[in-house]
N, C-alpha and C positions, 0 to 999 in steps of 0.2 A: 816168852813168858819165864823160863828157867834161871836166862841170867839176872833176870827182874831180881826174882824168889831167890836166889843162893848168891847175890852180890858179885857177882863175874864168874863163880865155879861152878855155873852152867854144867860143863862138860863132865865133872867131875860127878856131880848128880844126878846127869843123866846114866853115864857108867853104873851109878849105883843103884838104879831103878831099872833101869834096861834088863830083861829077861829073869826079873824079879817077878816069880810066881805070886808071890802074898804081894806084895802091891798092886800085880796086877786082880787078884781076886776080895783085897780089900775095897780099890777104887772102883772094881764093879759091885761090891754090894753096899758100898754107899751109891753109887748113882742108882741101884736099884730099887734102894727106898726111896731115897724121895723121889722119881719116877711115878712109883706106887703112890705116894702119899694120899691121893683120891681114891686108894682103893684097890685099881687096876693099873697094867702098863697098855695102854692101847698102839697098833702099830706105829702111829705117827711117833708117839712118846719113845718108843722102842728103838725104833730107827734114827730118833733126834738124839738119844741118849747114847747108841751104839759110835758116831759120829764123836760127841765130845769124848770119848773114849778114845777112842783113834787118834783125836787131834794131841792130845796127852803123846810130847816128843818121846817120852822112855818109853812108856807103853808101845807107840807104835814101831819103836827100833830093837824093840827083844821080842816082840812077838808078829804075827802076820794076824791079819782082818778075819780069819777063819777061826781062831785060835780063840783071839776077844772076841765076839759072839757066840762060841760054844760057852766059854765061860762065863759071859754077862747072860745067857738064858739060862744056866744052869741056877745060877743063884737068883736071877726076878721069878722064877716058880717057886721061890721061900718066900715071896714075901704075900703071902696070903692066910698066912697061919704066925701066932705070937711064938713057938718055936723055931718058925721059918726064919722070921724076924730077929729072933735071938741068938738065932747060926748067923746072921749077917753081919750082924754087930760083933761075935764074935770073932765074925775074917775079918774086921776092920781094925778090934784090938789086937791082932796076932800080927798083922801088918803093920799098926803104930809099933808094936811091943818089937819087931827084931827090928827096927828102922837105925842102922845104925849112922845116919847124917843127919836125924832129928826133923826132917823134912817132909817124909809122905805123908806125914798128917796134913799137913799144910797145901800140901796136893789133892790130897784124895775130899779134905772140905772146897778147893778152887772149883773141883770138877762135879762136884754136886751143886754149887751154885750156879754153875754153868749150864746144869740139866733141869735145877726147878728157875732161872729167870726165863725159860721159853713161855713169853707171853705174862709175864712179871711175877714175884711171888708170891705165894697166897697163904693163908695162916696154916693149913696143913702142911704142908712145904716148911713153913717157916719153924715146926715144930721139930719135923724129923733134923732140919738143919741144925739149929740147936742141938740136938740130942748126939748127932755124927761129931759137931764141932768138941762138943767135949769127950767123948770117948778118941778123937787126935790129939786134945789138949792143945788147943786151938779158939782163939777168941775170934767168934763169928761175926763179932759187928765190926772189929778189925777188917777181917778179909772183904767184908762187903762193899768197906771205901770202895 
């Protein structure tokens, strides 16, 4: 997927995302909302979401499996509250905002489509995507091809 996304400098962007704290806590608090988008994260949603997470090459070579699920449960208990919500968004812009290769936006919208297509998209889904795609600065129906 990386060398897809960065045109052969794969390695170079994985380097740059690897054991990157804000990216990893942006990429969980967008998969955490649209997880949430109906409301709740139910186990299944949990455990399908903690998976796309993992699968994320940087994510899983700067941190270990204990590490991202302390961090993706700390921030899906925001999103129950419009504050919760508004701490999430802001890990997301504070992670687009130090991204110095231009790219976690582009990441962190793959892995939220990745978490609302379980079992296709639906218009609540469709709404927080929209909303993550432009706080990365990120055209959503681009990434969707």
């Amino acid at each position: 997927m990386f060398g897809k996304l960065f045109g052969g400098k794969a390695k170079d962007a994985i380097n740059a995302f690897s054991g990157n704290k804000d990216f990893l806590e942006g990429l969980c608090a967008g998969c955490a909302l649209v997880a949430a988008a109906d409301g709740s994260i139910d186990d299944k949603e949990f455990d399908q979401t903690l998976r796309v997470i993992q699968a994320n090459t940087a994510i899983s070579a700067g941190f270990g499996a204990q590490e991202i699920e302390t961090v993706f449960s700390k921030l899906s208990q925001k999103t129950g509250t419009r504050s919760g919500k508004s701490e999430l968004k802001t890990e997301i812009r504070e992670a687009v905002g130090r991204d110095k290769t231009g790219s976690m936006g582009q990441a962190i919208v793959l892995a939220c489509l990745d978490v609302a297509d379980q079992g296709g998209i639906d218009e609540k889904e469709m709404v927080i995507l929209r909303d993550i795609a432009g706080l990365c600065n990120q055209n959503l129906d681009k990434l969707m091809q």
